[in-house]
Every structure is written in C-alpha cells, then in structure tokens.
N, CA, C and O atoms as a Tripos MOL2 file, in Angstrom:
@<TRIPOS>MOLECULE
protein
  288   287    72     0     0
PROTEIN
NO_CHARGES

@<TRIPOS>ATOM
      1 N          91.4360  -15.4670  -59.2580 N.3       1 UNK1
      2 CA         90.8680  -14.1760  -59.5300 C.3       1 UNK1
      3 C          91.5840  -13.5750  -60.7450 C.2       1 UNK1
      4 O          92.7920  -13.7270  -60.9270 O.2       1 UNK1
      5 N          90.7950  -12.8930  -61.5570 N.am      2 UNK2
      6 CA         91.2220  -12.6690  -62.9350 C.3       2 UNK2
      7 C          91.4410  -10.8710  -62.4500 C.2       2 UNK2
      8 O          90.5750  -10.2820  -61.8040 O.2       2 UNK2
      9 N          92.1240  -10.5240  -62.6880 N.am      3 UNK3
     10 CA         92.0280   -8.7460  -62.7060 C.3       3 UNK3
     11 C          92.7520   -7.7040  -64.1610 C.2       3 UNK3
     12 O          93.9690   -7.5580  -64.2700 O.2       3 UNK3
     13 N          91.9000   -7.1730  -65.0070 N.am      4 UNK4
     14 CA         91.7960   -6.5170  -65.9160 C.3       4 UNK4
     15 C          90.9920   -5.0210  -65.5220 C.2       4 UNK4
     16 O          90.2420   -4.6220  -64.6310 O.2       4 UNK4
     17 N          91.7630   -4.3550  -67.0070 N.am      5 UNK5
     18 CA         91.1700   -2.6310  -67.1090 C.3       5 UNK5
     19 C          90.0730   -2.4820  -67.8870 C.2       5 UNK5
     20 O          89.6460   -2.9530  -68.9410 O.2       5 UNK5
     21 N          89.8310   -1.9130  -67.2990 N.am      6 UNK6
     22 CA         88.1710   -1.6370  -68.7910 C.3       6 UNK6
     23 C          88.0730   -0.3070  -68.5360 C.2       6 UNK6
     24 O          88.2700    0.1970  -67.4300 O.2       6 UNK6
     25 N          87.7030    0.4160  -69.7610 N.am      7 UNK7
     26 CA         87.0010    1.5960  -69.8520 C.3       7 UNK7
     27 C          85.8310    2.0890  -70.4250 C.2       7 UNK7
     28 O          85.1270    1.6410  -71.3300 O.2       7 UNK7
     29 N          85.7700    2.8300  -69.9170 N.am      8 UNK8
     30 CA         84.0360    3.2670  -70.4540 C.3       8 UNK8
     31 C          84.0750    3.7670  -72.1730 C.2       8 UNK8
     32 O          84.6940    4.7800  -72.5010 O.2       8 UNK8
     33 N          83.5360    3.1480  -72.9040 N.am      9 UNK9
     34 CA         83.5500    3.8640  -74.2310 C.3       9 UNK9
     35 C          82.7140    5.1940  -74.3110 C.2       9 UNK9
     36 O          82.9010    5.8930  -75.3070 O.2       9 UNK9
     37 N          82.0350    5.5090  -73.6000 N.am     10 UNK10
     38 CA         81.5920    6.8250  -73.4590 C.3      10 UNK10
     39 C          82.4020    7.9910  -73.1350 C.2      10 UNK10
     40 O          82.6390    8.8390  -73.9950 O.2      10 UNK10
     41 N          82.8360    8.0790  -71.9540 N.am     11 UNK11
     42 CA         83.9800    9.1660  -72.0900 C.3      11 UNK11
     43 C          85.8420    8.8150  -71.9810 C.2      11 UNK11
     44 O          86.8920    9.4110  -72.2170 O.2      11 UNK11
     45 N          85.5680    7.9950  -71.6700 N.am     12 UNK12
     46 CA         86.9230    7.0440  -71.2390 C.3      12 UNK12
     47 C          87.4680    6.8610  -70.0470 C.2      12 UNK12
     48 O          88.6170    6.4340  -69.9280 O.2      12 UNK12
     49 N          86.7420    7.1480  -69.0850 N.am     13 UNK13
     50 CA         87.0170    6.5540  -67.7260 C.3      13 UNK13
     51 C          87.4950    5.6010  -67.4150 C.2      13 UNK13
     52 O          86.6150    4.7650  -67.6180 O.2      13 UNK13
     53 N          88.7890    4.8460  -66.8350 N.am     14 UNK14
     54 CA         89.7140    3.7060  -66.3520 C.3      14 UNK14
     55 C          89.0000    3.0810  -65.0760 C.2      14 UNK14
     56 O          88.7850    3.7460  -64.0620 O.2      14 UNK14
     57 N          88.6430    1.7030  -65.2210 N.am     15 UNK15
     58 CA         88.3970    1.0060  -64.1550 C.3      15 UNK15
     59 C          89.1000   -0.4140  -64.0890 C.2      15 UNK15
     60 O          89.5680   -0.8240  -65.1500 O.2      15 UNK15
     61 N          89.2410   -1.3010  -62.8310 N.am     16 UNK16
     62 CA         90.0460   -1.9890  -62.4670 C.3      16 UNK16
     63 C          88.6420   -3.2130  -62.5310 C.2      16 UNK16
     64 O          87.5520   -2.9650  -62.0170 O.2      16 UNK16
     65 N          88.8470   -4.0610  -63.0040 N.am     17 UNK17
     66 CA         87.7430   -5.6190  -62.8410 C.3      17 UNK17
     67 C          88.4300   -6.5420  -62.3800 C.2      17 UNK17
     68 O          89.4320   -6.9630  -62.9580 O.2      17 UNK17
     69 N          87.8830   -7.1150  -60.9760 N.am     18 UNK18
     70 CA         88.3670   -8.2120  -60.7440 C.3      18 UNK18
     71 C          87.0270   -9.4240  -60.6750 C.2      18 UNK18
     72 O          85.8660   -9.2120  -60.3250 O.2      18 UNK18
     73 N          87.5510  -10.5260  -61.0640 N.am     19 UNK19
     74 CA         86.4660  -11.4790  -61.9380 C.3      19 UNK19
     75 C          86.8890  -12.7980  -61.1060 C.2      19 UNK19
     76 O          88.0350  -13.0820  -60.7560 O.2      19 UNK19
     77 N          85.8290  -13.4690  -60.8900 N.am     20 UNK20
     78 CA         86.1700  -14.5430  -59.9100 C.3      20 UNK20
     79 C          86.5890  -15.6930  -60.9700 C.2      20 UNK20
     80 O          86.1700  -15.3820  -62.0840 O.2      20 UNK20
     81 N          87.0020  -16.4230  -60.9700 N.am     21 UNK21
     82 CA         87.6480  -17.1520  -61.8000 C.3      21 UNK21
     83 C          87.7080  -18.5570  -61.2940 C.2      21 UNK21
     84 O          88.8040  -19.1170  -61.2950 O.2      21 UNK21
     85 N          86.1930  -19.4580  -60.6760 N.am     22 UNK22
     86 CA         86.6280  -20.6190  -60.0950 C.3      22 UNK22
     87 C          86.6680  -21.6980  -60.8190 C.2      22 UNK22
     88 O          86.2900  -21.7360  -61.9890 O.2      22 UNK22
     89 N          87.2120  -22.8330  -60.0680 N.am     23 UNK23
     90 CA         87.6330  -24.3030  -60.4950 C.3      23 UNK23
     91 C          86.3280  -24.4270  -60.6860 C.2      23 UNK23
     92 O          86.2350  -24.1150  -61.8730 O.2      23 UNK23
     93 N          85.0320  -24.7220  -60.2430 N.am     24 UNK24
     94 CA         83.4500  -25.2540  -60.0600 C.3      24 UNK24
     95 C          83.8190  -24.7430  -61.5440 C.2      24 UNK24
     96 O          84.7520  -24.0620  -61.9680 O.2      24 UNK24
     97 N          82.7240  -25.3390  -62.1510 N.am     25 UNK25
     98 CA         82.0800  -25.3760  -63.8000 C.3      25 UNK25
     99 C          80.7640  -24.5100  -63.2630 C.2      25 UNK25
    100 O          80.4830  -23.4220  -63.7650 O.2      25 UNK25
    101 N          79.9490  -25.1390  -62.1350 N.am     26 UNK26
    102 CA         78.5480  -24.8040  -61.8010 C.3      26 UNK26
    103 C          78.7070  -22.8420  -62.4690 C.2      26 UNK26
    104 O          79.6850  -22.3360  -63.0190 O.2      26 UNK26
    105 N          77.4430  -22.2240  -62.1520 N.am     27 UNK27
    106 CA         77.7400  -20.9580  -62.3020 C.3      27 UNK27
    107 C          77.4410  -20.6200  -61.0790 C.2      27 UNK27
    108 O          76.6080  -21.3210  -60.5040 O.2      27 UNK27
    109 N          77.9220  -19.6830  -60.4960 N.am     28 UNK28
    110 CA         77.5880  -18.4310  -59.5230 C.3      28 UNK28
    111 C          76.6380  -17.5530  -59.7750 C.2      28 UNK28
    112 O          76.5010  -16.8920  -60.8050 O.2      28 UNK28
    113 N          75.7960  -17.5500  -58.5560 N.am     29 UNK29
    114 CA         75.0800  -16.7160  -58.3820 C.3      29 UNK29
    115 C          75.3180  -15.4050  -58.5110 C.2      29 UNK29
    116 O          74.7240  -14.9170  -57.5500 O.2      29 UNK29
    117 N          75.7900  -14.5920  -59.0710 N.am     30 UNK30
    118 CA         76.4850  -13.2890  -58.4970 C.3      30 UNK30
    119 C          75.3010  -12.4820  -59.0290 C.2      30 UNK30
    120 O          74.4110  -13.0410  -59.6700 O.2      30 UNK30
    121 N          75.2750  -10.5830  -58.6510 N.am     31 UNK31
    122 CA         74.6440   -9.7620  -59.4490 C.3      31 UNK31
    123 C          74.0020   -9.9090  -60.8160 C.2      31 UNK31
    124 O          74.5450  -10.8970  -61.3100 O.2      31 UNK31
    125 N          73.3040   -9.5230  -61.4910 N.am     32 UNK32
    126 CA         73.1630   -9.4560  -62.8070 C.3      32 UNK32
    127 C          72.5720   -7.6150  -62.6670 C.2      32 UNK32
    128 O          72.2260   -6.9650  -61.6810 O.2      32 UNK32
    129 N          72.6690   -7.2630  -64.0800 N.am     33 UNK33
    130 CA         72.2690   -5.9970  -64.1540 C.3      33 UNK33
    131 C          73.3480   -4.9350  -65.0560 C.2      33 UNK33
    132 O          73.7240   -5.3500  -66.1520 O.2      33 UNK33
    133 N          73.8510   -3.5180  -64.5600 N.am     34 UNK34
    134 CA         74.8660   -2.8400  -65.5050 C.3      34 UNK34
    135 C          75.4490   -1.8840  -64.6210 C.2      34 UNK34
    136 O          74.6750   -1.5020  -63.7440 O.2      34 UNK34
    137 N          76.1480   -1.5820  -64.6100 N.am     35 UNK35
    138 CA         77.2750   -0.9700  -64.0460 C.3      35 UNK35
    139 C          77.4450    0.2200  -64.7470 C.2      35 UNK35
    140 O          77.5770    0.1280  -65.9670 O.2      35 UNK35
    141 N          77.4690    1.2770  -64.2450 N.am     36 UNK36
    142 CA         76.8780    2.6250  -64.8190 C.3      36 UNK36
    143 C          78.6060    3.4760  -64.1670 C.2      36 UNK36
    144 O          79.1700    3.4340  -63.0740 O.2      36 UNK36
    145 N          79.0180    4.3250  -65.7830 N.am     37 UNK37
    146 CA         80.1720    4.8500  -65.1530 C.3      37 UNK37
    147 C          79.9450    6.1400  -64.0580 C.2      37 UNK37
    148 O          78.8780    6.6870  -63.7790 O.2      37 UNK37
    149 N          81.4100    6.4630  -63.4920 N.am     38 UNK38
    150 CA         80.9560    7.3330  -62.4160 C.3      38 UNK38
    151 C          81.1810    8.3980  -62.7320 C.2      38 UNK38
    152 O          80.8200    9.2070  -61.8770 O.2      38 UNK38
    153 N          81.8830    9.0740  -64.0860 N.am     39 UNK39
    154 CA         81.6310   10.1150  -64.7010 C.3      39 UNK39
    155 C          81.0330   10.9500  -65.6230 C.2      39 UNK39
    156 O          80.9610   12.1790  -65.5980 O.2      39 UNK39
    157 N          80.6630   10.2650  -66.3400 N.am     40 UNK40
    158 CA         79.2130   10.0020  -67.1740 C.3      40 UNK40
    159 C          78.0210    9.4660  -67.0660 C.2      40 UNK40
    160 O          76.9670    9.9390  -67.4910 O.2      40 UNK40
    161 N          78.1540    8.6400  -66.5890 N.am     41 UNK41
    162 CA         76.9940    7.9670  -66.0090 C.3      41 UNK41
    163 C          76.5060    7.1110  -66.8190 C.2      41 UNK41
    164 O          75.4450    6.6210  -66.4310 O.2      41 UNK41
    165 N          76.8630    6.7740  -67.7350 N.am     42 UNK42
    166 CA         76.0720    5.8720  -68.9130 C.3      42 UNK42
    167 C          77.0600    4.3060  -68.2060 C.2      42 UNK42
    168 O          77.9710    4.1160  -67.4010 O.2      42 UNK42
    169 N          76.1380    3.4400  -69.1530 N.am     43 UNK43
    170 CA         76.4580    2.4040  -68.3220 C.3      43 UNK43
    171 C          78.0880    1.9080  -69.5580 C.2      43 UNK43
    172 O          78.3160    2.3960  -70.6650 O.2      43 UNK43
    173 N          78.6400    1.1970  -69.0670 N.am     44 UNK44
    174 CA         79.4000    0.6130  -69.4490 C.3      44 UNK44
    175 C          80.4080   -0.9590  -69.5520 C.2      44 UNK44
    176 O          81.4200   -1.2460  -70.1920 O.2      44 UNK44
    177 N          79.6060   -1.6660  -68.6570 N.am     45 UNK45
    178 CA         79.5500   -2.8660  -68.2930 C.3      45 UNK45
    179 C          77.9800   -3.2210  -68.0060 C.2      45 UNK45
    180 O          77.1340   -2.5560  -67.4070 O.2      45 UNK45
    181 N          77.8870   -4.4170  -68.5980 N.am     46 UNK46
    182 CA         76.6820   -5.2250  -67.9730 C.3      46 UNK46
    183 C          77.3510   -6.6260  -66.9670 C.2      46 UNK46
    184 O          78.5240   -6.7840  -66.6270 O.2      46 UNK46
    185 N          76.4040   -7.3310  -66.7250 N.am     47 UNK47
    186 CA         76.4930   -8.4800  -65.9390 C.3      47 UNK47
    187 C          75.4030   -8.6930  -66.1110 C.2      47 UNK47
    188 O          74.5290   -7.8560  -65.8860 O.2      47 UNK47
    189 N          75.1020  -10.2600  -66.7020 N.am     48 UNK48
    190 CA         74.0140  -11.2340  -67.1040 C.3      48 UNK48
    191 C          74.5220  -12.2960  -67.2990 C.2      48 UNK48
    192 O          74.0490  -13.0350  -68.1630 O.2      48 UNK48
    193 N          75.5320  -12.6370  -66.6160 N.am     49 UNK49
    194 CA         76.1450  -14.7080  -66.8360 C.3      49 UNK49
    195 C          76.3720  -15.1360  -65.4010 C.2      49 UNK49
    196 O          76.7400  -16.2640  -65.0710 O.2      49 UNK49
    197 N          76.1070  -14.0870  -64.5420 N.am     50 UNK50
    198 CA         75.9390  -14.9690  -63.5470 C.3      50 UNK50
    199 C          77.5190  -14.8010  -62.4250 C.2      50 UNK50
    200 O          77.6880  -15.4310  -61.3810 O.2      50 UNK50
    201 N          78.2390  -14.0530  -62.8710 N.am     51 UNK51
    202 CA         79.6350  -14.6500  -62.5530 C.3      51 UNK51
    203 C          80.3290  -12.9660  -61.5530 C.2      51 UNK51
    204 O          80.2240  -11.7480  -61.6980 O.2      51 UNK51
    205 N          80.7950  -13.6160  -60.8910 N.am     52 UNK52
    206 CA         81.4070  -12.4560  -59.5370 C.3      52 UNK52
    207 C          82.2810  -11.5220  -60.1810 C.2      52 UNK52
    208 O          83.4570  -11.6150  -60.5300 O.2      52 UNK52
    209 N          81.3420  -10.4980  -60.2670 N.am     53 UNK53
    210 CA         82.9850   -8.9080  -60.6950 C.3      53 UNK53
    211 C          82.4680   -7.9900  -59.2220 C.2      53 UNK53
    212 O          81.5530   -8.1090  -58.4070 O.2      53 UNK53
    213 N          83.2570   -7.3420  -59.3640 N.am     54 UNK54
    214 CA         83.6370   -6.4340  -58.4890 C.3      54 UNK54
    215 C          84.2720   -5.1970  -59.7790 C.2      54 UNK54
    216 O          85.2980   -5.5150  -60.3800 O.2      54 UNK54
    217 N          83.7810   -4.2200  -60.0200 N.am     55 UNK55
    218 CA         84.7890   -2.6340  -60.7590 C.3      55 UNK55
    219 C          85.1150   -1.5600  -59.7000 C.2      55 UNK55
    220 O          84.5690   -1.3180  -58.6240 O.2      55 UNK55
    221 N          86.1370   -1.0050  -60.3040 N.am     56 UNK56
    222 CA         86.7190   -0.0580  -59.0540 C.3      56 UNK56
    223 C          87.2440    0.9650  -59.6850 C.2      56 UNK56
    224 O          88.2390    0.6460  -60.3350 O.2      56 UNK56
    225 N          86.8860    2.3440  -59.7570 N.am     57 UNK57
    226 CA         87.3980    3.5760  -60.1840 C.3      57 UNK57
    227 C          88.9290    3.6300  -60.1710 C.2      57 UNK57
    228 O          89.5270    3.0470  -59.2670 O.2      57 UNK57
    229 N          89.5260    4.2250  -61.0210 N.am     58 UNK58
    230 CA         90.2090    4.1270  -61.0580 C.3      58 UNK58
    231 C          91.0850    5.5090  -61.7570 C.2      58 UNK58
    232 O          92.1850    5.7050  -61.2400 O.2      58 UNK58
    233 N          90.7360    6.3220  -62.7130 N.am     59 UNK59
    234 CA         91.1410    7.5010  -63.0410 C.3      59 UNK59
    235 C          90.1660    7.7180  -64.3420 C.2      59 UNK59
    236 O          89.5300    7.0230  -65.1340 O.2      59 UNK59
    237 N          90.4780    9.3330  -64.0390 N.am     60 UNK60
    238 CA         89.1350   10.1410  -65.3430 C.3      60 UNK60
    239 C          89.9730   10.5210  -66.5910 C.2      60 UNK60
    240 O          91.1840   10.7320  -66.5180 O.2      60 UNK60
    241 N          89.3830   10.5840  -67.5400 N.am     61 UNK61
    242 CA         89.5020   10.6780  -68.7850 C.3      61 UNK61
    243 C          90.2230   11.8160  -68.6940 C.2      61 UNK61
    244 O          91.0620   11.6790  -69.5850 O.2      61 UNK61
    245 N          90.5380   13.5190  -67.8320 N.am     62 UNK62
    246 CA         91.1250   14.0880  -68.1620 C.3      62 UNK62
    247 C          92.4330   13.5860  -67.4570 C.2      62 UNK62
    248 O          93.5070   13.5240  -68.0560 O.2      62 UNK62
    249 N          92.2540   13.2020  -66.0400 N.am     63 UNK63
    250 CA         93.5750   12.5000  -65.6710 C.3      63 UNK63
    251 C          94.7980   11.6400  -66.6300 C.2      63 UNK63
    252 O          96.0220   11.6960  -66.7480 O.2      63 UNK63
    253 N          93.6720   10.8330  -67.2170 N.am     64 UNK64
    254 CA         94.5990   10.1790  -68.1860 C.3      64 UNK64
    255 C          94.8930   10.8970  -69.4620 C.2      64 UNK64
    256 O          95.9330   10.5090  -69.9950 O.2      64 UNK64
    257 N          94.2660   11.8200  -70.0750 N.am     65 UNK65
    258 CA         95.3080   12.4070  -70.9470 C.3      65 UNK65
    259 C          95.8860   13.6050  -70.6900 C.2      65 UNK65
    260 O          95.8170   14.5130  -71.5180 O.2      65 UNK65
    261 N          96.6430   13.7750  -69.2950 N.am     66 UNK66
    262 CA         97.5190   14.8540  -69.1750 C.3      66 UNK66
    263 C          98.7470   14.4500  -69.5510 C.2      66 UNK66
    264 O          99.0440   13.2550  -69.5380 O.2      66 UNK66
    265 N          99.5070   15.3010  -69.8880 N.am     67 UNK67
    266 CA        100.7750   14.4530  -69.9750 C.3      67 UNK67
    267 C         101.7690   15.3410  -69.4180 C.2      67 UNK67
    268 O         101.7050   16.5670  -69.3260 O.2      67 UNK67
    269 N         102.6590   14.5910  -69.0730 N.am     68 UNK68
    270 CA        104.0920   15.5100  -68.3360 C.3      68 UNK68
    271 C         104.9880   16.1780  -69.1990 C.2      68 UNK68
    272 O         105.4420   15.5270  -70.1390 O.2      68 UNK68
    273 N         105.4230   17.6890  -69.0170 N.am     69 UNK69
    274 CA        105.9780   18.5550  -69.5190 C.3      69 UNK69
    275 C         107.6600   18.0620  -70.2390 C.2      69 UNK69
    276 O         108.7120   18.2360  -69.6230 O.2      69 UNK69
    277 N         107.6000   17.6550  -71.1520 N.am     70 UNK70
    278 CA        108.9870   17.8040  -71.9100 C.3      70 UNK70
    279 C         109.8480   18.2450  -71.3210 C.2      70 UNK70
    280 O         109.6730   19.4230  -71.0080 O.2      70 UNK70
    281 N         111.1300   17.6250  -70.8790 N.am     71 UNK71
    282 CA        112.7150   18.4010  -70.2270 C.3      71 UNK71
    283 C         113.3410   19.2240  -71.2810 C.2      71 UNK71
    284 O         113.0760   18.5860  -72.3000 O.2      71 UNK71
    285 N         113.8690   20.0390  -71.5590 N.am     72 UNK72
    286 CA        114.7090   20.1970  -72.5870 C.3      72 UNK72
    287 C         116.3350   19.6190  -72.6760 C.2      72 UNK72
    288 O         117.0100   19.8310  -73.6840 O.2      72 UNK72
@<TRIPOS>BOND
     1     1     2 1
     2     2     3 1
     3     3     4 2
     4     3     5 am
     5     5     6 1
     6     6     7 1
     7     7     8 2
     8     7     9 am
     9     9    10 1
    10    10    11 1
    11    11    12 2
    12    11    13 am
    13    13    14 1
    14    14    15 1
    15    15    16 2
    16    15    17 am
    17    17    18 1
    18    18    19 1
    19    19    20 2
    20    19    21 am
    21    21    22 1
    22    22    23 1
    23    23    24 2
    24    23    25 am
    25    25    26 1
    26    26    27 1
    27    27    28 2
    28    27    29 am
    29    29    30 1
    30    30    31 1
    31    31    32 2
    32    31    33 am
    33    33    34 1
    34    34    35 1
    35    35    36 2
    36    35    37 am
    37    37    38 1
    38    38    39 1
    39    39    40 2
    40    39    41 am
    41    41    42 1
    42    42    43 1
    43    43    44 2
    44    43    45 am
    45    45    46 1
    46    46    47 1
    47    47    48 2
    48    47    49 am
    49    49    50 1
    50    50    51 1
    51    51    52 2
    52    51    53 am
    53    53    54 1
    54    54    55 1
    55    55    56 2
    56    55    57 am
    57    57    58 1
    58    58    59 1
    59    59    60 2
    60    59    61 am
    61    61    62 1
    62    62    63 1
    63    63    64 2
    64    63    65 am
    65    65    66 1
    66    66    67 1
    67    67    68 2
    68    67    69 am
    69    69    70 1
    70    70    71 1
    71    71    72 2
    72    71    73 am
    73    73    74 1
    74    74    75 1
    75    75    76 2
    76    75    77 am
    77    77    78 1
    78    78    79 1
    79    79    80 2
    80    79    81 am
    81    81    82 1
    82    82    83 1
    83    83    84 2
    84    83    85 am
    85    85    86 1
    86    86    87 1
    87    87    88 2
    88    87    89 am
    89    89    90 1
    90    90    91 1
    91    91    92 2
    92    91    93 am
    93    93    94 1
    94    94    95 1
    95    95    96 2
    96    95    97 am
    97    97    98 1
    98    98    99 1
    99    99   100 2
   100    99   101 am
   101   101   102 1
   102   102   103 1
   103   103   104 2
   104   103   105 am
   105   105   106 1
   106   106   107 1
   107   107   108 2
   108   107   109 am
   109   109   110 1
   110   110   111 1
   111   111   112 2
   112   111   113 am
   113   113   114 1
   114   114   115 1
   115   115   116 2
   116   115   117 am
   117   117   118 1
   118   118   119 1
   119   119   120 2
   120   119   121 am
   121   121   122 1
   122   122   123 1
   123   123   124 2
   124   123   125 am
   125   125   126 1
   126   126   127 1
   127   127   128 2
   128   127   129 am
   129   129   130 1
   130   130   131 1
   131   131   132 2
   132   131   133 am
   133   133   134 1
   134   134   135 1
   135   135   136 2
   136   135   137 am
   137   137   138 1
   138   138   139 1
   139   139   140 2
   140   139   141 am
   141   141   142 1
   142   142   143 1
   143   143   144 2
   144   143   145 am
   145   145   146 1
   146   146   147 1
   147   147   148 2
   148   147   149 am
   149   149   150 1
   150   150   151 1
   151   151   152 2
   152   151   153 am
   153   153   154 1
   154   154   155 1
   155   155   156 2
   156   155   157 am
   157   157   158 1
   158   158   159 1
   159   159   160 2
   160   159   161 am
   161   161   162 1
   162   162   163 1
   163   163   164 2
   164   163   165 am
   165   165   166 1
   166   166   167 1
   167   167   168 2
   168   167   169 am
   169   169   170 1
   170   170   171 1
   171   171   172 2
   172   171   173 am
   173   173   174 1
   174   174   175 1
   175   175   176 2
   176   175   177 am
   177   177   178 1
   178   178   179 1
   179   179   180 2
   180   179   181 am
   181   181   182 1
   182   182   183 1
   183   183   184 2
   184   183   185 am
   185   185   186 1
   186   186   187 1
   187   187   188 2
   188   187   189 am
   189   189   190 1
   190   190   191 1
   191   191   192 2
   192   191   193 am
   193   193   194 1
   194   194   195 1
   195   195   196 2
   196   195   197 am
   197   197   198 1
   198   198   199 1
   199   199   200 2
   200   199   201 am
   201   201   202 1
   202   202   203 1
   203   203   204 2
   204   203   205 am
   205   205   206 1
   206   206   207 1
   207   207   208 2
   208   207   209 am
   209   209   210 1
   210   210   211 1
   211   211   212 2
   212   211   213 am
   213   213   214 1
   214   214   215 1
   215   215   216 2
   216   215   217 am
   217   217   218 1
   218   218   219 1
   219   219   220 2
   220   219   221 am
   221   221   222 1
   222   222   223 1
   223   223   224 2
   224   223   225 am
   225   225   226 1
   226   226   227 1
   227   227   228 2
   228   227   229 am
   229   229   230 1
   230   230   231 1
   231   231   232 2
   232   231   233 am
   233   233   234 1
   234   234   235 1
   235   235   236 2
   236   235   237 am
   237   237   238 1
   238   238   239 1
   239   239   240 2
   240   239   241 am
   241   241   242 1
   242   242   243 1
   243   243   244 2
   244   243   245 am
   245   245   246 1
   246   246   247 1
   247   247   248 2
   248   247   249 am
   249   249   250 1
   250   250   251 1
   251   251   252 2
   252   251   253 am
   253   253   254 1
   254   254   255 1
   255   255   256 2
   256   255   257 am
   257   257   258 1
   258   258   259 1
   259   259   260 2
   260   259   261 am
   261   261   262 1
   262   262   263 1
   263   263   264 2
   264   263   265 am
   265   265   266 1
   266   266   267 1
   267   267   268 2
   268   267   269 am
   269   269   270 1
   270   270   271 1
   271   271   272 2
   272   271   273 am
   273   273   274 1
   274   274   275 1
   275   275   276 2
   276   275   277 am
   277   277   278 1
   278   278   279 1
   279   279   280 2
   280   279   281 am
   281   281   282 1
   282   282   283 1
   283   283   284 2
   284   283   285 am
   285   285   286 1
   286   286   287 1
   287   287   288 2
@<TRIPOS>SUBSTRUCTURE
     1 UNK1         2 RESIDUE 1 A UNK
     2 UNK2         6 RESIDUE 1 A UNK
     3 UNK3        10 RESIDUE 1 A UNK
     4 UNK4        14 RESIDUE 1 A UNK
     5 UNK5        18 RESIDUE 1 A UNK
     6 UNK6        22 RESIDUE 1 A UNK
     7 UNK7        26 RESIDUE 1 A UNK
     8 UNK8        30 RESIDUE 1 A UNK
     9 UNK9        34 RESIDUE 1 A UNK
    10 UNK10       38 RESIDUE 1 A UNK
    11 UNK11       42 RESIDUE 1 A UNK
    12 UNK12       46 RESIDUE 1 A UNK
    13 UNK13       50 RESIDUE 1 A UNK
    14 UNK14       54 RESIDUE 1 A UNK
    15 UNK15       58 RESIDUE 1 A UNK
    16 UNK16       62 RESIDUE 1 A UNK
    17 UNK17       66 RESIDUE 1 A UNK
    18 UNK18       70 RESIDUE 1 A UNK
    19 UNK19       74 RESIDUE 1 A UNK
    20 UNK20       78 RESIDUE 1 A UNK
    21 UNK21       82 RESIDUE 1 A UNK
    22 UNK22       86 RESIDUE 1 A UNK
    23 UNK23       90 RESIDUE 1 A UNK
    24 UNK24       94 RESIDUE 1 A UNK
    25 UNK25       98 RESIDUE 1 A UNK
    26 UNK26      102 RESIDUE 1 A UNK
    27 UNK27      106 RESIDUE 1 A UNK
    28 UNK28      110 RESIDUE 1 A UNK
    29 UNK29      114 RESIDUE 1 A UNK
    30 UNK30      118 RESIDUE 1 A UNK
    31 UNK31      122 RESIDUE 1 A UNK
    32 UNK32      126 RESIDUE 1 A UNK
    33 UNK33      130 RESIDUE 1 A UNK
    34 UNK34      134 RESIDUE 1 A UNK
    35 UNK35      138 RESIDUE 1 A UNK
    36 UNK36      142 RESIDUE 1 A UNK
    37 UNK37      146 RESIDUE 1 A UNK
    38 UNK38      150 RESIDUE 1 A UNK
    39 UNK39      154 RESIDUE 1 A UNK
    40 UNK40      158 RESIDUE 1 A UNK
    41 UNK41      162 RESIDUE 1 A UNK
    42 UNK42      166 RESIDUE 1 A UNK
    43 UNK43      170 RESIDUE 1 A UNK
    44 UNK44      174 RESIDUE 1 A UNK
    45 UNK45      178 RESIDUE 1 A UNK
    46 UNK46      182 RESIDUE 1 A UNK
    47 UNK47      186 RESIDUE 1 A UNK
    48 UNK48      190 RESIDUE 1 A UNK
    49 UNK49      194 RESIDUE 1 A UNK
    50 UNK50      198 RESIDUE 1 A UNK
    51 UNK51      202 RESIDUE 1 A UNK
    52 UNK52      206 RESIDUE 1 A UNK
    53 UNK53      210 RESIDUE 1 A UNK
    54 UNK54      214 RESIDUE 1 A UNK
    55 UNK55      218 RESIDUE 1 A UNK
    56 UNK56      222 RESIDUE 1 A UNK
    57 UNK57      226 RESIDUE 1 A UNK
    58 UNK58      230 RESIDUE 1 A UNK
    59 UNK59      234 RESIDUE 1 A UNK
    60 UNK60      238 RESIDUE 1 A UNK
    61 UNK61      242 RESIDUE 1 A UNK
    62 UNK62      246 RESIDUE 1 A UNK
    63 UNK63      250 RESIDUE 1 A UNK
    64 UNK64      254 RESIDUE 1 A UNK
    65 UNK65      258 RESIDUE 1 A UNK
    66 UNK66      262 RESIDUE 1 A UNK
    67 UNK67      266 RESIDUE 1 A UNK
    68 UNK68      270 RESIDUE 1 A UNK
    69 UNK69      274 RESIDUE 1 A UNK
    70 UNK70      278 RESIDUE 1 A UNK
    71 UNK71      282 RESIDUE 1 A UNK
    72 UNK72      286 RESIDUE 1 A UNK
C-alpha cells in the first residue's frame, strides 16, 4: 500500500491517499470516476486506470495556514 498527501488545487484542502500497490501486473477493477473536494467541492482527483484509492480528509485550508504565535 502506497500512502501519500494530495491537495486540492482549488482551495487547498489536505487529503491522505492510500493506493493499492499490488504484485499482479493484471489491473484492478476498482472505482473509476472523480473525487470531489469536501470544501469546495470541485473535484480534485480523478480515477480512470482502474486501480484501488481510498482519500481521506484530512485538514482545511484555513487550518493549515494558521500559524502559532511567536515566544518572545
């Protein structure tokens, strides 16, 4: 199993991909279609080769650019 981040180029939403990754050459049946983000809604992944993902939310675009307050 392969597991990588992807984000949405639309607003920048963080998601987690895990990608099946087998020994078989054959292809897998898996989904085909697009994967639509969950804060925008525009799509941001497709699937059309056939091959097992699974995406998983993971944090929003304002989450990720907060940043923690400077100590002095």
């Amino acid at each position: 199993m392969k597991i990588s981040d992807v984000t949405c180029a639309h607003c920048g939403a963080l998601y987690l991909l895990a990608e099946s990754a087998s020994v078989d050459s054959s292809p897998v049946d898996g989904p085909t279609g697009n994967e639509a983000c969950t804060i925008c809604g525009k799509t941001f992944a497709s699937r059309s080769d056939g091959k097992l993902r699974a995406f998983r939310f993971v944090m929003s675009p304002a989450a990720r650019s907060a940043r923690a307050p400077i100590s002095p």
